[in-house]
N, C-alpha and C positions, 0 to 999 in steps of 0.2 A: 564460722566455718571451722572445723574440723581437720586438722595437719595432717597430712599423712604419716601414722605410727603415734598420733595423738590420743590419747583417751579423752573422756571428759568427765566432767565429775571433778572428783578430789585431785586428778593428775595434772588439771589446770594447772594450778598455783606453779608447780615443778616445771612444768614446758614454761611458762610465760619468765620464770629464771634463768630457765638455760638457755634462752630467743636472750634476757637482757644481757646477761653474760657473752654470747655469740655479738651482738651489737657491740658491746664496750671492747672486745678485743678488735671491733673494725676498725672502732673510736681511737684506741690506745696500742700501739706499735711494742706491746712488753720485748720484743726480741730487743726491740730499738734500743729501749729502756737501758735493758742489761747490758747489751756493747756499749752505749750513752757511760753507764756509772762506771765499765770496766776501762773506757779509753778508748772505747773499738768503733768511734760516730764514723759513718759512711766515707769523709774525707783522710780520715787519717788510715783508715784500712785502703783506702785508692792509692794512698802514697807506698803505702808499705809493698801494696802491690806492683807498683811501677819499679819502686828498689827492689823488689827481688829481681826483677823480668833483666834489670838493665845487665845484671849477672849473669843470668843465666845465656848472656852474649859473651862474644871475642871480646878483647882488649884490644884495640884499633889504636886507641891514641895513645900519647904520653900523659893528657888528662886522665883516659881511663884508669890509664897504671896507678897513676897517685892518686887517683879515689878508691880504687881496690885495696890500696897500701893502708891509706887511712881508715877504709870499713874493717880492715883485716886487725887492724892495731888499734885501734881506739872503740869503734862502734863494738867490737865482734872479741876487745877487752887482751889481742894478743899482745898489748905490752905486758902482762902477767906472765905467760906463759916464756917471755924473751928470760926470764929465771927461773922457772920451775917448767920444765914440757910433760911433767908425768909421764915419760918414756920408761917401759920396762920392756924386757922377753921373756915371753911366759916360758916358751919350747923352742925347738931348735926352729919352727914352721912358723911363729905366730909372734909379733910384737903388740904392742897397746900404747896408744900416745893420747895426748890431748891435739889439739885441730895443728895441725901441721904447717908450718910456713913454709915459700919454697928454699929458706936457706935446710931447714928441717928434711923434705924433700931428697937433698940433694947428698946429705949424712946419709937416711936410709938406703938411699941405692947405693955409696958407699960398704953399707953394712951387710951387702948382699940383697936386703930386699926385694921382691919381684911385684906385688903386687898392694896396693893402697889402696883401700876399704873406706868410704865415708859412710859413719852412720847417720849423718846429718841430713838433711832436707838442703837443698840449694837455696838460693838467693840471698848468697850475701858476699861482701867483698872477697875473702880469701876462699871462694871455692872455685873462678875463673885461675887464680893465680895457681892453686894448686892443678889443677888440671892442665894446664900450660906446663909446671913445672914436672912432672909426670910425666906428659910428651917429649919433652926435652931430655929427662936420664934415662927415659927408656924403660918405665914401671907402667905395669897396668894399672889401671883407675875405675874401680867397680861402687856403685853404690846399695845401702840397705839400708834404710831409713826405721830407726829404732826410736821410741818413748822412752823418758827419764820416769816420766810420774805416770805411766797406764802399763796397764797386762797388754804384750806383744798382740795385736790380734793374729787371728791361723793364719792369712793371707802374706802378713812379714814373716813367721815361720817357715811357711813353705817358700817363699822366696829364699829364704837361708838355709833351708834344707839345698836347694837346688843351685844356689850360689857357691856357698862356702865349698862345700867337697869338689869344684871344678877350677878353684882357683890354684893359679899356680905360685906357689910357696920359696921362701918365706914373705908372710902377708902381715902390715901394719893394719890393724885393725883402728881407727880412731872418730872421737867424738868432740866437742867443743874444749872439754876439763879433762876430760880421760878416766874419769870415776866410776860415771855408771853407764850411759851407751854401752861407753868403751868395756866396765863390764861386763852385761848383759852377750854384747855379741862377743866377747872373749870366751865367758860360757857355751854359748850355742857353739861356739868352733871346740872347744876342747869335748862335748858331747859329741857332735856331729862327725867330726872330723879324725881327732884323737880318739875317738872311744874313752873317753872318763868318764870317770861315775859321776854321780850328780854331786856328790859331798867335794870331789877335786872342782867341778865346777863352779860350785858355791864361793870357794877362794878368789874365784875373781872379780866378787864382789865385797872386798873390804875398806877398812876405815885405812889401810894401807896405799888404798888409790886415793881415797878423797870419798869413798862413797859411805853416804850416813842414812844407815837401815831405818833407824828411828825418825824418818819422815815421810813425806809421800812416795817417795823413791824408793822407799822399801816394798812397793809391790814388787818390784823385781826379785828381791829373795821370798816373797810369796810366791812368786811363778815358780824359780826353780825350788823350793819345799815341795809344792804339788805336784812337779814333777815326779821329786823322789817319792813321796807321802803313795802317790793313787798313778806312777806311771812304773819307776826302775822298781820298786817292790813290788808289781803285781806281773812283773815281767816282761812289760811290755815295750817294743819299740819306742822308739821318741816319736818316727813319723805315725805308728797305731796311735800313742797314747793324744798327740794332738789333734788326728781328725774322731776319735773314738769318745774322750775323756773330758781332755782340755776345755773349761769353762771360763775364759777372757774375764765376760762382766760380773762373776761371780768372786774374783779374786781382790778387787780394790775393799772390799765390804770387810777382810780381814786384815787390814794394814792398821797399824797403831801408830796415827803420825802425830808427831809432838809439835805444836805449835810453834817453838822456838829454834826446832828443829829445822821446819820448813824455812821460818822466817831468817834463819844463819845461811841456807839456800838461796833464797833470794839477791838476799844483801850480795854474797858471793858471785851474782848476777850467772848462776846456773841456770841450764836450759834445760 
């Protein structure tokens, strides 16, 4: 019998391959595979999802606190930061830190501070404490979830187009290290916001933060070169040139990442 969209003849041999090929991916779960070799088997991602979710709750107990304490300081690596916070002011409107604890927190509202930006995704100990500690001095607490290693997609853009110019100032912008997140949206605020040109935005991506071009991280100064390259040279707005211009998947294909680079990233247990 005859498939429908089958020929016959010589186009035999070709369908009865891609029928054996269709069976063996019944047979063989490759997606499995892949999360299998990367760490990612079905119980270990059920856990990871349970720890996030437990955060994205109130702190109720006294247990809670001191699990929060310890994902925040140990899991989430802030006894590093209890010496180095990578805390700078770009402008009189805009600071840039690495992940903030509430004793951090409570400096910044000191420092005038009005509003606190996480570019990180929730679930994990020290984003219930921050947000508590927020509530507490009386700082707004907005989020924008930014990529270390991929081109922003247009949907986190326009979110920052629509975020950032309504926040009220001065705004800590921060990420887990404070390198490159914290770059990345340091730039979109000095573009957006400030009106800089793309070359003053580019400075907020240096080896002065912690951030190192020469790895995969370096799409981020791919994005903003393109910017300048094909959006501020051809005159065009930030919001024309990203729904006009801007090509996301087409940007990782020019990044020159060094092997040793990346792998000094990891070790550094960067996100």
């Amino acid at each position: 019998m005859t498939r429908i969209g089958q020929t016959t003849g010589g186009d035999e041999a070709s369908t009865e391959t891609e029928d054996a090929t269709q069976d063996l991916g019944e047979v063989i779960d490759f997606a499995a595979l892949r999360d299998r070799a990367r760490g990612r088997t079905p119980g270990r991602k059920a856990r990871r999802r349970a720890r996030a979710e437990r955060w994205r709750r109130p702190l109720e107990t006294l247990r809670d606190r001191r699990e929060a304490w310890g994902s925040l300081l140990f899991a989430d690596h802030g006894f590093l930061r209890l010496a180095y916070r990578n805390r700078h002011q770009v402008t009189e409107r805009l600071w840039r830190s690495a992940q903030p604890s509430p004793t951090d927190i409570a400096t910044a509202a000191r420092l005038g501070i009005r509003t606190v930006v996480s570019l990180r995704a929730d679930g994990f100990g020290g984003d219930p404490l921050e947000r508590e500690a927020c509530a507490r001095h009386g700082l707004n607490f907005e989020r924008v979830v930014l990529q270390s290693r991929m081109a922003p997609p247009k949907a986190v853009l326009r979110q920052a187009m629509e975020v950032f110019p309504r926040l009220e100032a001065p705004v800590l912008l921060h990420c887990k290290s404070g390198a490159d997140r914290a770059g990345l949206g340091s730039a979109l605020w000095m573009i957006l916001v400030e009106g800089a040109s793309a070359e003053e935005a580019q400075r907020q991506l240096s080896l002065k933060f912690g951030h190192i071009k020469h790895a995969r991280t370096g799409v981020l100064d791919v994005f903003l070169e393109a910017w300048a390259q094909t959006g501020e040279a051809a005159g065009l707005s930030f919001a024309e040139w990203v729904e006009t211009v801007y090509d996301p998947e087409s940007l990782p294909r020019r990044v020159q990442a060094n092997p040793i680079a990346d792998a000094l990233l990891s070790l550094m247990a960067r996100e």
